[in-house]
Backbone and ligand atoms as CSV (ligand in chain L), in Angstrom:
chain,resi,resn,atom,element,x,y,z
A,1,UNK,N,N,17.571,-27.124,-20.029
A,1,UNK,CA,C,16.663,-26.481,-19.095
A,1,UNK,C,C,17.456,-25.642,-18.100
A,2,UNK,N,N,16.759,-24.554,-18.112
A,2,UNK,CA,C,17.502,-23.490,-17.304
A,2,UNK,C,C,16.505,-22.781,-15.756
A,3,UNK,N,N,16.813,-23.092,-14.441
A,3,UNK,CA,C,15.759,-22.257,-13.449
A,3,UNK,C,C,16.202,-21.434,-13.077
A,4,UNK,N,N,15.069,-20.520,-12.891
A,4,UNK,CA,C,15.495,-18.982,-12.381
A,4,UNK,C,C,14.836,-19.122,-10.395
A,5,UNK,N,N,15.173,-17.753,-10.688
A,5,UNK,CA,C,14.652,-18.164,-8.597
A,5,UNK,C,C,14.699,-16.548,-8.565
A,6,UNK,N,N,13.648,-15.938,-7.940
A,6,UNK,CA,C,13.101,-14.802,-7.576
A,6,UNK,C,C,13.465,-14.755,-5.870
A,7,UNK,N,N,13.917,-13.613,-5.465
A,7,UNK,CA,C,13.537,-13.549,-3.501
A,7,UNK,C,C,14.127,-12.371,-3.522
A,8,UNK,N,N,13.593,-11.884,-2.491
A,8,UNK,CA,C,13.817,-10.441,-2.372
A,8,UNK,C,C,13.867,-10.373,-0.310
A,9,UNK,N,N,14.422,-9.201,-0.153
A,9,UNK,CA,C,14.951,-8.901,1.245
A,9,UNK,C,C,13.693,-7.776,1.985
A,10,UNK,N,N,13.252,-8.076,3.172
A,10,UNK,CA,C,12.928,-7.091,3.351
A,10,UNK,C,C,12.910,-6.620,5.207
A,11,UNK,N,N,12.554,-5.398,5.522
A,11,UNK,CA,C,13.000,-5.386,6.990
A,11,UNK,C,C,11.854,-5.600,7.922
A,12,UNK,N,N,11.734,-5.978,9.171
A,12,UNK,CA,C,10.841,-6.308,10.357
A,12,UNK,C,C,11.579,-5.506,11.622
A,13,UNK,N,N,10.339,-5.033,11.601
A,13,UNK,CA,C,10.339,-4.067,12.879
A,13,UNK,C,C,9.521,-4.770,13.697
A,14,UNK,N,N,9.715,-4.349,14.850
A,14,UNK,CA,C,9.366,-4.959,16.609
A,14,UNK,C,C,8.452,-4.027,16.690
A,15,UNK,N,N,8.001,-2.735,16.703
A,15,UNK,CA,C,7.176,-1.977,17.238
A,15,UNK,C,C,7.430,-0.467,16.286
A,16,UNK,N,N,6.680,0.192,16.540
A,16,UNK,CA,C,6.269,1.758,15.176
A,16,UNK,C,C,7.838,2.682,16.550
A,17,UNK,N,N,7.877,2.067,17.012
A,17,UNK,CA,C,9.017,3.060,17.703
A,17,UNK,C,C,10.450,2.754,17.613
A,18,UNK,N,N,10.554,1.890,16.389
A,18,UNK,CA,C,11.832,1.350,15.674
A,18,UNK,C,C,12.064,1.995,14.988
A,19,UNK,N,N,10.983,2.497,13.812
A,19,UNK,CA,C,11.031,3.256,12.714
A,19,UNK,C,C,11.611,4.453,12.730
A,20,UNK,N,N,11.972,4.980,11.697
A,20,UNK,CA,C,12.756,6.257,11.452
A,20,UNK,C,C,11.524,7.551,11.720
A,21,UNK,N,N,11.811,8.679,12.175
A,21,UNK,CA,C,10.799,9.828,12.376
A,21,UNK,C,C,9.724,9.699,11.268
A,22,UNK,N,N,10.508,9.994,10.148
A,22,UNK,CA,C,9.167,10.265,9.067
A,22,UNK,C,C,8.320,9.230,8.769
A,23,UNK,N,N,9.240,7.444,9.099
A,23,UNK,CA,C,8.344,6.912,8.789
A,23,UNK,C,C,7.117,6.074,9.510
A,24,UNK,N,N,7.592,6.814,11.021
A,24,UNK,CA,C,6.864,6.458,11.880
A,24,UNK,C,C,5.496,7.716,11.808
A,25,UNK,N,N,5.761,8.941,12.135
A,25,UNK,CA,C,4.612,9.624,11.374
A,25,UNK,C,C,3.787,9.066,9.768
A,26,UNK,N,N,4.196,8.491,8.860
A,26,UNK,CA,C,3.549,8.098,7.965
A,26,UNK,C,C,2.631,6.853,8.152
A,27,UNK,N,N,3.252,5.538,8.923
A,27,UNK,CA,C,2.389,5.411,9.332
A,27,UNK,C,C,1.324,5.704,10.338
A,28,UNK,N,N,1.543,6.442,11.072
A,28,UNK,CA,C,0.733,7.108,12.478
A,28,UNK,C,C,-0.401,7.568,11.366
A,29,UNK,N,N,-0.279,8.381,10.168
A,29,UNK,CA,C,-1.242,9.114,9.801
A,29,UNK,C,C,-2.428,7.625,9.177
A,30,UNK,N,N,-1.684,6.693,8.718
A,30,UNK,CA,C,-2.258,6.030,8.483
A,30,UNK,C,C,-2.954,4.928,9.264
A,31,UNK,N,N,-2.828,4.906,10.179
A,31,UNK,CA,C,-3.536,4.096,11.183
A,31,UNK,C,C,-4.815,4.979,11.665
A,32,UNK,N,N,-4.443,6.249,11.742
A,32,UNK,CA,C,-5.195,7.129,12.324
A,32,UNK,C,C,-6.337,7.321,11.004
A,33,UNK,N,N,-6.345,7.086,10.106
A,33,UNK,CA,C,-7.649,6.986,9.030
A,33,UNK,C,C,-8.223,5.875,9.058
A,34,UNK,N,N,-7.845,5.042,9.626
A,34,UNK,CA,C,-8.474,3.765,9.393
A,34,UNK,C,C,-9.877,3.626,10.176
A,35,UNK,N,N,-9.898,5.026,10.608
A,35,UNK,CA,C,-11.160,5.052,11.597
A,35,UNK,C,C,-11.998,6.129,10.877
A,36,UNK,N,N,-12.027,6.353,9.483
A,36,UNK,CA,C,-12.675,7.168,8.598
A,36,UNK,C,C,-12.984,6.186,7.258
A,37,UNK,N,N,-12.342,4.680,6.872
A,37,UNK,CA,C,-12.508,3.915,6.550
A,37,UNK,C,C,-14.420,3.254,6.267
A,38,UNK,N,N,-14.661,3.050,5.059
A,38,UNK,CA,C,-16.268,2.600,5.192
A,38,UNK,C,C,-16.141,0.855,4.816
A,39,UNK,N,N,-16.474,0.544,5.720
A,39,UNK,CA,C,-16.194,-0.983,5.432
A,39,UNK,C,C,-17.126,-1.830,6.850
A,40,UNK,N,N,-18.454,-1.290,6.149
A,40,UNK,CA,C,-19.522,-1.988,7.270
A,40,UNK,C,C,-19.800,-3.305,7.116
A,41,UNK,N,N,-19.253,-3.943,5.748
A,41,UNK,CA,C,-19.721,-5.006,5.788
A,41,UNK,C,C,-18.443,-6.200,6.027
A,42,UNK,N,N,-17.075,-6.033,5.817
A,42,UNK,CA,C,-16.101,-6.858,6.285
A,42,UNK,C,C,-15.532,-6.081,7.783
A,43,UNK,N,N,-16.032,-4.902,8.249
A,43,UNK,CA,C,-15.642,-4.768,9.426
A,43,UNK,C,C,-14.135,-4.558,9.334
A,44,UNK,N,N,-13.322,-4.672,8.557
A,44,UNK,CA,C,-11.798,-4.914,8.382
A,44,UNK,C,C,-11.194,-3.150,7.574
A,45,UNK,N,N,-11.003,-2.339,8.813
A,45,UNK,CA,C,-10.870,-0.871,8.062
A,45,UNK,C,C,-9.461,-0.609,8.004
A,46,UNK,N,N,-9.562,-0.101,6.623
A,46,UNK,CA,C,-7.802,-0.249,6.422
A,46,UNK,C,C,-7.542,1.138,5.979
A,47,UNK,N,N,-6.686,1.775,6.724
A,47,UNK,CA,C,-5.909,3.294,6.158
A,47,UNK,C,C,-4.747,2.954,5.415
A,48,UNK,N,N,-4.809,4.091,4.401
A,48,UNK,CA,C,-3.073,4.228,3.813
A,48,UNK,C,C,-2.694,5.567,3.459
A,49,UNK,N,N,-1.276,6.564,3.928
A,49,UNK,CA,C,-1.138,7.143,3.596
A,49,UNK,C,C,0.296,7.410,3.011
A,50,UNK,N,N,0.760,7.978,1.947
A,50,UNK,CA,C,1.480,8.258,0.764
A,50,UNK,C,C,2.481,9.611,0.992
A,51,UNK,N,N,3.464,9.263,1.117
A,51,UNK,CA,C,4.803,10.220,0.727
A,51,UNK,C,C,5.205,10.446,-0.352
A,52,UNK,N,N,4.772,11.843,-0.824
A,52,UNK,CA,C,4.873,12.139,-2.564
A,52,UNK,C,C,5.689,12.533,-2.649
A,53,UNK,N,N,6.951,12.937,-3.932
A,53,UNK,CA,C,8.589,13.419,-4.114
A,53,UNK,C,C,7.920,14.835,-3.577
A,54,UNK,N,N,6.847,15.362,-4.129
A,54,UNK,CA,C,7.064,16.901,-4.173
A,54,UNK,C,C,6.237,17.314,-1.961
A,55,UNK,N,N,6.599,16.370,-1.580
A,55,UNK,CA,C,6.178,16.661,-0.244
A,55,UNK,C,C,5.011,16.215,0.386
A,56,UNK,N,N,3.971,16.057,-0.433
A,56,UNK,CA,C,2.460,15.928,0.053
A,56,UNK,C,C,2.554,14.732,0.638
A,57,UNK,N,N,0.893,14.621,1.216
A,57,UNK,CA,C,0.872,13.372,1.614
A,57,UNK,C,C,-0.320,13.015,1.106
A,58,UNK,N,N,-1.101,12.108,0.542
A,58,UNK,CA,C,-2.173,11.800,0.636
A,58,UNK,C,C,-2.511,10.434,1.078
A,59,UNK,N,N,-3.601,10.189,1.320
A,59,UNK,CA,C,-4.401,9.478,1.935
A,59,UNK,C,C,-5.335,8.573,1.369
A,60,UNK,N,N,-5.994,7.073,1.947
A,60,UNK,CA,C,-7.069,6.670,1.058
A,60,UNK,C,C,-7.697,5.964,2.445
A,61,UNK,N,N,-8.649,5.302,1.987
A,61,UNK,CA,C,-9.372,4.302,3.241
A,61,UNK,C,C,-10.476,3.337,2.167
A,62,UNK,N,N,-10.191,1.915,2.353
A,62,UNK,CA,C,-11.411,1.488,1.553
A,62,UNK,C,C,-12.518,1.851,1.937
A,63,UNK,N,N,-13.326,1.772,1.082
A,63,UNK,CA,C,-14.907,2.114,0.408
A,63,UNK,C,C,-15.473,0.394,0.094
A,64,UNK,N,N,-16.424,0.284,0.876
A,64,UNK,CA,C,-17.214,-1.166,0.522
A,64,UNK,C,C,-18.569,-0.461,0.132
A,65,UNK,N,N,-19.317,-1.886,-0.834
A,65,UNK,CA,C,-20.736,-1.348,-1.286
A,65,UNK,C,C,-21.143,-2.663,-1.297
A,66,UNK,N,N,-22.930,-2.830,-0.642
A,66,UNK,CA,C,-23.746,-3.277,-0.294
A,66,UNK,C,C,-23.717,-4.474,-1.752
A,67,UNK,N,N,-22.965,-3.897,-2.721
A,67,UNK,CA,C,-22.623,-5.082,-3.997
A,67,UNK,C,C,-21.419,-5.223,-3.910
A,68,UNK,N,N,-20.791,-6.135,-2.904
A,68,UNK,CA,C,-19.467,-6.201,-2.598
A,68,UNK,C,C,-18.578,-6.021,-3.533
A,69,UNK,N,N,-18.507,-6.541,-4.967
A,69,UNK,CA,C,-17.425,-6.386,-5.839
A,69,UNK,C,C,-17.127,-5.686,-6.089
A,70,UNK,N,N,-18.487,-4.048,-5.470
A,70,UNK,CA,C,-17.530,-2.382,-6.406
A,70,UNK,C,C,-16.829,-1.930,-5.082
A,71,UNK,N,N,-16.765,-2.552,-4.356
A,71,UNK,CA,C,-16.098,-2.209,-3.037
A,71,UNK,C,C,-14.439,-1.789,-3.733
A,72,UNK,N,N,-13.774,-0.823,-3.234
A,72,UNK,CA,C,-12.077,-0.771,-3.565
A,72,UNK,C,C,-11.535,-0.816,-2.419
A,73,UNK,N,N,-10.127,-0.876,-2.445
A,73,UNK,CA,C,-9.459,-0.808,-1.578
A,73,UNK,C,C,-8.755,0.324,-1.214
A,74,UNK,N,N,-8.397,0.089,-0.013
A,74,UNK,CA,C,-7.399,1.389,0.553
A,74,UNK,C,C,-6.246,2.098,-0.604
A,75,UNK,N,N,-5.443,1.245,-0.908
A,75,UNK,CA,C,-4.553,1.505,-1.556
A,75,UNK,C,C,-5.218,2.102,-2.832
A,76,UNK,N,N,-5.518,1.758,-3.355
A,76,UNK,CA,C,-6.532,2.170,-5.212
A,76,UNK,C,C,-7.174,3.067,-4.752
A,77,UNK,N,N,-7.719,3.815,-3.404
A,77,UNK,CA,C,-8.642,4.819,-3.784
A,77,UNK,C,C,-7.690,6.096,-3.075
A,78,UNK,N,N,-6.044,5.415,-2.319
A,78,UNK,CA,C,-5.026,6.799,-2.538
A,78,UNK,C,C,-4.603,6.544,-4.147
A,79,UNK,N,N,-4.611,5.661,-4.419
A,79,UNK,CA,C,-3.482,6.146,-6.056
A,79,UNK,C,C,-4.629,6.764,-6.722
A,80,UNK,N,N,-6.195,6.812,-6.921
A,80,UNK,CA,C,-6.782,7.652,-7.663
A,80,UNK,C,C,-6.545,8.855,-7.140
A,81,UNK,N,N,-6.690,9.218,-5.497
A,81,UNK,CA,C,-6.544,10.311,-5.509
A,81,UNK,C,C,-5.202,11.062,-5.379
A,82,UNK,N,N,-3.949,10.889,-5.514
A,82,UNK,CA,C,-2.883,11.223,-5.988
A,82,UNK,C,C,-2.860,11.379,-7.371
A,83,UNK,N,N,-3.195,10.294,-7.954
A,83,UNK,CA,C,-2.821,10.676,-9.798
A,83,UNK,C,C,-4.189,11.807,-10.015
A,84,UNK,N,N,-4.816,12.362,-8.931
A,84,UNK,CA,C,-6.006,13.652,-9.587
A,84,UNK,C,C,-4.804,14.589,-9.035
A,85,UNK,N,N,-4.921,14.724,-7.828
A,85,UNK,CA,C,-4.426,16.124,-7.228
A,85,UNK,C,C,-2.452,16.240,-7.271
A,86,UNK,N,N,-1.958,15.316,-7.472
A,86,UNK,CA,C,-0.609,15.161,-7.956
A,86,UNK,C,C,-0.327,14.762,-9.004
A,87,UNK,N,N,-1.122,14.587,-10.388
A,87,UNK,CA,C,-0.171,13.994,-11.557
A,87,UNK,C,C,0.855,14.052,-11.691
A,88,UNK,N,N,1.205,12.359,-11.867
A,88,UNK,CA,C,2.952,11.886,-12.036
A,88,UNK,C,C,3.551,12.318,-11.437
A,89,UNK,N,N,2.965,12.992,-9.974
A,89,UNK,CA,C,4.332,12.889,-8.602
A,89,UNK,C,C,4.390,11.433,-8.500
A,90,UNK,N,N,5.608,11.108,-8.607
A,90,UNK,CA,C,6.363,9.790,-7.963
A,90,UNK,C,C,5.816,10.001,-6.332
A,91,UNK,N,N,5.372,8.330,-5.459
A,91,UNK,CA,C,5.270,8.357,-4.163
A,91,UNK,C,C,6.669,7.728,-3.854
A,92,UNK,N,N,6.854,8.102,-3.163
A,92,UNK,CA,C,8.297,7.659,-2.157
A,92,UNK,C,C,8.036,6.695,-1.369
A,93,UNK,N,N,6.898,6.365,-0.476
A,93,UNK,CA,C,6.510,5.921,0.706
A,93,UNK,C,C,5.246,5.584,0.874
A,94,UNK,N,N,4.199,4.640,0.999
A,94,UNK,CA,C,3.269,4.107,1.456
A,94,UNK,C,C,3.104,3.300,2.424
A,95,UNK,N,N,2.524,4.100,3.394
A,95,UNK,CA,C,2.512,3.453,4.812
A,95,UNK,C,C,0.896,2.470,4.819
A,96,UNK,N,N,0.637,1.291,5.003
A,96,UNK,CA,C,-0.807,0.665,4.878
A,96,UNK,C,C,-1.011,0.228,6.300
A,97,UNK,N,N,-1.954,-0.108,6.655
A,97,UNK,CA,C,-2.606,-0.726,7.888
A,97,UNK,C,C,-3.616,-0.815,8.240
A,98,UNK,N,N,-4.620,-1.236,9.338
A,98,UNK,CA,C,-5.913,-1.719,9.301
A,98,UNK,C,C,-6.118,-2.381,10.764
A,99,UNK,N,N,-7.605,-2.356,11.374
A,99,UNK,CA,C,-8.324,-2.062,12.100
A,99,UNK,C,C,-9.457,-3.226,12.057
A,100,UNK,N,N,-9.145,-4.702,12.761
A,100,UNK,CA,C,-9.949,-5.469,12.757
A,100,UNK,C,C,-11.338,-5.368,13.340
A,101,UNK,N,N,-11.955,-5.096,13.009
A,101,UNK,CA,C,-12.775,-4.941,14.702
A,101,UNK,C,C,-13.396,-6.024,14.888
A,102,UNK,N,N,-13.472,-7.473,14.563
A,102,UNK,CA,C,-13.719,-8.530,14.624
A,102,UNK,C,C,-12.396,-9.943,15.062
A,103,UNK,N,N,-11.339,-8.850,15.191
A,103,UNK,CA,C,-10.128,-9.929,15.490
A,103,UNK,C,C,-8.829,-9.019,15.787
A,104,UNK,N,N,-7.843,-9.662,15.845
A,104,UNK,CA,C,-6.833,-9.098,16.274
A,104,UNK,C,C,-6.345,-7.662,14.813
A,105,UNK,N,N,-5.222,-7.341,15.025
A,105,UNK,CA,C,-4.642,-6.037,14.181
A,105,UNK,C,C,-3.051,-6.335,14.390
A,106,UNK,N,N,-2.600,-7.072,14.557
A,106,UNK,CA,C,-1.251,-6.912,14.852
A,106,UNK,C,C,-0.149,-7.606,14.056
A,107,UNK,N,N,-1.222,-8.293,12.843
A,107,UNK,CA,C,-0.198,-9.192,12.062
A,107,UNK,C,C,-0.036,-7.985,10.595
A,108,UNK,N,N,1.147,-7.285,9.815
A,108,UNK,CA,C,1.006,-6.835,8.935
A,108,UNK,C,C,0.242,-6.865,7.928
A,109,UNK,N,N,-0.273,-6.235,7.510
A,109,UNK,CA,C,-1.012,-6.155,6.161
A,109,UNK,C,C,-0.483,-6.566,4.939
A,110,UNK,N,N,-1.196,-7.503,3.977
A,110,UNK,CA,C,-0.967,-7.154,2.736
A,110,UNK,C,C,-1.803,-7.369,1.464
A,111,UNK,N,N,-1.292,-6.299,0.692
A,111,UNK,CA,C,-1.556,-5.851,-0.191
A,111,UNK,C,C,-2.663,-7.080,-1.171
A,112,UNK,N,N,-3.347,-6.928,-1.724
A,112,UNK,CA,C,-4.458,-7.521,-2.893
A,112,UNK,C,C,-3.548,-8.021,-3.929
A,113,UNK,N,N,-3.842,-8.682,-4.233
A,113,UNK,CA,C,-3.301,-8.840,-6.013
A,113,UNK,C,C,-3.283,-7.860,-6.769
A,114,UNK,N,N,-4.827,-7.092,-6.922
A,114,UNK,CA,C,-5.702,-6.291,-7.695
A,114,UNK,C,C,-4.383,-4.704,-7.214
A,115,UNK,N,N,-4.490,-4.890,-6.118
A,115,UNK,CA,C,-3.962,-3.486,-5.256
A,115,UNK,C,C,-2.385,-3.409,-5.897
A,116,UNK,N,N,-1.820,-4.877,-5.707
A,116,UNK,CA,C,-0.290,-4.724,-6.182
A,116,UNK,C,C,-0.118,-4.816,-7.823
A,117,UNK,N,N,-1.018,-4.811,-8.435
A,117,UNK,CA,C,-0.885,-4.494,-9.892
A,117,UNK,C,C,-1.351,-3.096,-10.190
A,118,UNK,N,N,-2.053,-2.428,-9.927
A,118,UNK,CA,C,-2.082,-0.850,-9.767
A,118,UNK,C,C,-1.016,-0.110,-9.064
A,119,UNK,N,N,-0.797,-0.640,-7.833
A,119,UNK,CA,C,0.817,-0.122,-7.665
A,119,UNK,C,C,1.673,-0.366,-8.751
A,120,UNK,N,N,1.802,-1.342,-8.813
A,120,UNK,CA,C,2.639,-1.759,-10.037
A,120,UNK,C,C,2.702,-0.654,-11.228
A,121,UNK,N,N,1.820,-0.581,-11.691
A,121,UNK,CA,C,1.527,0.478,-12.772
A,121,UNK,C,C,1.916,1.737,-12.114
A,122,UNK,N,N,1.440,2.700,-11.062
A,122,UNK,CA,C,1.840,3.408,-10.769
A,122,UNK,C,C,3.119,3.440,-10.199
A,123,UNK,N,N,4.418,2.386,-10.330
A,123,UNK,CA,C,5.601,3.121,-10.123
A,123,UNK,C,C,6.236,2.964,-11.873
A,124,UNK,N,N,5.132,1.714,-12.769
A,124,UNK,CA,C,6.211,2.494,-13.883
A,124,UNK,C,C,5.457,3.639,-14.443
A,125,UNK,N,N,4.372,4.329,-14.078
A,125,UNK,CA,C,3.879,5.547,-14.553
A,125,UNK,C,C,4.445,6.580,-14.357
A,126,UNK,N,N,5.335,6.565,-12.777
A,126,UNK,CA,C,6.000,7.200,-12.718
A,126,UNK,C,C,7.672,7.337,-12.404
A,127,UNK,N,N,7.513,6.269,-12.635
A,127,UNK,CA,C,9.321,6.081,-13.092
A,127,UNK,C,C,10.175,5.633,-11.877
A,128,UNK,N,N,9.326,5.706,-10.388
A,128,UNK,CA,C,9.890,5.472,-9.366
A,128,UNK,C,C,9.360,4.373,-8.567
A,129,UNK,N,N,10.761,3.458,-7.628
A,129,UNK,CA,C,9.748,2.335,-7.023
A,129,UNK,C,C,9.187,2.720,-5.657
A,130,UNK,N,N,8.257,2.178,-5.010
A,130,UNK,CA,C,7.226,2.873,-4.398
A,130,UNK,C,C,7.845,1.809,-3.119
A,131,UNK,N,N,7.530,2.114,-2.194
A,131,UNK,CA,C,8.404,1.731,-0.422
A,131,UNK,C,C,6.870,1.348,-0.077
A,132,UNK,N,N,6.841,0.180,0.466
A,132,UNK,CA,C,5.702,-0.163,1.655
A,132,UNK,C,C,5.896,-0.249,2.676
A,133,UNK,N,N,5.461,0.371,3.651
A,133,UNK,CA,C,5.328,0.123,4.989
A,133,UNK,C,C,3.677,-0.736,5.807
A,134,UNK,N,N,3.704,-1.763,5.822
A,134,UNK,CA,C,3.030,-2.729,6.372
A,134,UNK,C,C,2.660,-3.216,7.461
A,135,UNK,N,N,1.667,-2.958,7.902
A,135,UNK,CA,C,1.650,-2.815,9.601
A,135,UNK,C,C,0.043,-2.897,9.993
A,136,UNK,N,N,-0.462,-3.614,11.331
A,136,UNK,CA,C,-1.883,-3.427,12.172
A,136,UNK,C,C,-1.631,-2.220,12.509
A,137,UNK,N,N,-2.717,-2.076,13.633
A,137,UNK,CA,C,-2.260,-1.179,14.712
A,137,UNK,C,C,-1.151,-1.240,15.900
A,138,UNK,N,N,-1.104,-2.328,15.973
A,138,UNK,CA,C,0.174,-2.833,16.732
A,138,UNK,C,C,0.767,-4.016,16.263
A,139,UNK,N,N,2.027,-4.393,16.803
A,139,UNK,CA,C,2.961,-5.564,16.548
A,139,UNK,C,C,4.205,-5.131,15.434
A,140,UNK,N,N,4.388,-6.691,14.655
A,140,UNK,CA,C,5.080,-5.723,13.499
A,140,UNK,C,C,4.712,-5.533,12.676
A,141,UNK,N,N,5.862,-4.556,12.011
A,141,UNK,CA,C,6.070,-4.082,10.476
A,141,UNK,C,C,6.784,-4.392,9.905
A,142,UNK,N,N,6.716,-4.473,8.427
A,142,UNK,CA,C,7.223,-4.590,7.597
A,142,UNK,C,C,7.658,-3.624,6.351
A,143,UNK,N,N,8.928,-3.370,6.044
A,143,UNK,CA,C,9.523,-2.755,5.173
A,143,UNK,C,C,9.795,-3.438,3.615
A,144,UNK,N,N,9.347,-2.692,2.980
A,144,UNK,CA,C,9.347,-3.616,1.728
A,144,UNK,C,C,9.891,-2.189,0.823
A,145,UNK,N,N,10.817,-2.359,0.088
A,145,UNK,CA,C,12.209,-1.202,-0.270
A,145,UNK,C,C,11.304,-1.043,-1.761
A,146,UNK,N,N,10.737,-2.291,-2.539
A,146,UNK,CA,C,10.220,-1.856,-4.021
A,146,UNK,C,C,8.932,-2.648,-4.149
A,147,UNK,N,N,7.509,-1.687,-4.560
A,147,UNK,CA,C,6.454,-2.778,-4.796
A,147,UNK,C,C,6.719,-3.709,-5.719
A,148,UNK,N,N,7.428,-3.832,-6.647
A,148,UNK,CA,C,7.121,-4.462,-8.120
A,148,UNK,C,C,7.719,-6.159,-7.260
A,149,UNK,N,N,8.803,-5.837,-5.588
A,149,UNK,CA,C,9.019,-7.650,-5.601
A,149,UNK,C,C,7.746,-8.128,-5.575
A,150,UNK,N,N,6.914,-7.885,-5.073
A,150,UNK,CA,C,5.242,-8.073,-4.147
A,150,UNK,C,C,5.012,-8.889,-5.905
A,151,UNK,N,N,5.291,-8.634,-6.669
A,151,UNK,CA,C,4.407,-8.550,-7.847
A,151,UNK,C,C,5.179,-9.026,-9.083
A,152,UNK,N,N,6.214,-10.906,-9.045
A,152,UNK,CA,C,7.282,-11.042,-9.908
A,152,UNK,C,C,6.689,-11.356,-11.003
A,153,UNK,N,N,6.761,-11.451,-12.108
A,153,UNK,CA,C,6.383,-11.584,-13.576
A,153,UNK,C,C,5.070,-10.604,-13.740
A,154,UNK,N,N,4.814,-9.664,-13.437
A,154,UNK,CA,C,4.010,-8.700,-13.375
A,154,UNK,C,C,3.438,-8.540,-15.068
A,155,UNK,N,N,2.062,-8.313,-14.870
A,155,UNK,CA,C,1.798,-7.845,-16.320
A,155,UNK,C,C,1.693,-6.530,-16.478
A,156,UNK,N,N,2.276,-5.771,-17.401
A,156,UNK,CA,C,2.889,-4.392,-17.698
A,156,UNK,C,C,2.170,-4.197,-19.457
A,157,UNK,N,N,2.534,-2.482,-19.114
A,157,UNK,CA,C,2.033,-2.383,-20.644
A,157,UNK,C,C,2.695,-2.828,-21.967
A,158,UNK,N,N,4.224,-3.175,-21.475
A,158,UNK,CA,C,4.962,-3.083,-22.454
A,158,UNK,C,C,4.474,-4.350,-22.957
A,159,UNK,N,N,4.096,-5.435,-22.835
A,159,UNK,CA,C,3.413,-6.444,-23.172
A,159,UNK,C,C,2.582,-6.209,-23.706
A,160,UNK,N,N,1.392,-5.171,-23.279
A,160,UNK,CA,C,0.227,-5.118,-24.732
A,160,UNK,C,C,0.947,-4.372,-26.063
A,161,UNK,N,N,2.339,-3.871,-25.853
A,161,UNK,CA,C,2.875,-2.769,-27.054
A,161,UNK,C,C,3.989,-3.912,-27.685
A,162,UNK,N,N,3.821,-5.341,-27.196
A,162,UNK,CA,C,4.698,-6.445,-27.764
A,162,UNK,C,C,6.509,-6.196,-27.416
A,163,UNK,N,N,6.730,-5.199,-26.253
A,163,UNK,CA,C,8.076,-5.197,-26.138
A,163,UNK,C,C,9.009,-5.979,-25.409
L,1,THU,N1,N,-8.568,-4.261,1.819
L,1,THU,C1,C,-7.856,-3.126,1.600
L,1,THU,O1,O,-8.410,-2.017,1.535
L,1,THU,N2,N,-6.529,-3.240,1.442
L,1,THU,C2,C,-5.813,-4.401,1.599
L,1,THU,O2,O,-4.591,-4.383,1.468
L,1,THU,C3,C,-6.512,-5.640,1.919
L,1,THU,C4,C,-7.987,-5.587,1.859
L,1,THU,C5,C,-10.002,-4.134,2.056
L,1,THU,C6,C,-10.921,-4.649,0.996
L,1,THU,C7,C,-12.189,-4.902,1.793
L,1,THU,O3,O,-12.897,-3.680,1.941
L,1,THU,C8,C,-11.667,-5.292,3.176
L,1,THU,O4,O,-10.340,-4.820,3.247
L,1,THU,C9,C,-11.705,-6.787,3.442
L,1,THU,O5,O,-11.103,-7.480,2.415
């Protein structure tokens, strides 16, 4: 019998005025959507916005529906709209965060299951690993260097192609 052991490193920031320029604007943009966010029924509005190789930025905000389960999330409704208006730009950077309005905002965000297996896919779709930046509106953040740690024994395609 042989054990393996998974752990991964990642950084904590004290406040968005630690962060490096760009990635303090990335998240700024993303906090700042979280108030364009539709989420009347968990009240819990979450922005995310995306640093693409070729420069862009895009954006998402969950979408809830009155049949909670077609509700998506922040993250899944920027990677649809990147893989429309950027096909297979690699993102560099995803800044996430969110807007309690029923409780505090200051403990980092994270990611879905559902959310970190679509990331997942979208960094091997595009060949690059994708940076999280994790954060309320205030307190800390969190730096996370590759989605796929978020996500160890991940199910991938190469598994439905038996590789
Ligand atoms: N949500 C996101 O959009 N992203 C996350 O990382 C966590 C959860 C949404 C889903 C739902 O609309 C609301 O937040 C409460 O779960």
């Amino acid at each position: 019998m042989q054990k393996g052991q998974i752990q991964f490193e990642y950084e904590i920031y004290n406040s968005i005025e630690e962060l490096l320029p760009e990635d303090k604007v990335l998240l700024e943009q993303a906090r700042n959507v979280t108030s364009i966010a539709y989420a009347p029924y968990s009240k819990f509005l979450v922005g995310a916005a995306a640093m693409l190789e070729n420069g862009a930025v895009v954006k998402g905000t969950n979408q809830e529906n009155a049949s909670y389960p077609v509700g998506i999330c922040a993250e899944r409704t920027l990677l649809g709209a990147a893989a429309m208006t950027h096909t297979n730009v690699p993102i560099i950077t995803m800044a996430i965060a969110y807007n309690n309005l029923t409780g505090k905002s200051d403990v980092p965000v994270s990611p879905c299951g559902m959310c970190r297996q679509s990331l997942s896919e979208y960094e091997n779709r595009t060949g690059k690993p994708i940076r999280l930046i994790l954060s309320g509106m205030e307190g800390k953040i969190f730096i996370i260097e590759n989605t796929g740690n978020l996500l160890p024994f991940s199910f991938s395609g190469d598994h439905l192609l038996g590789l």
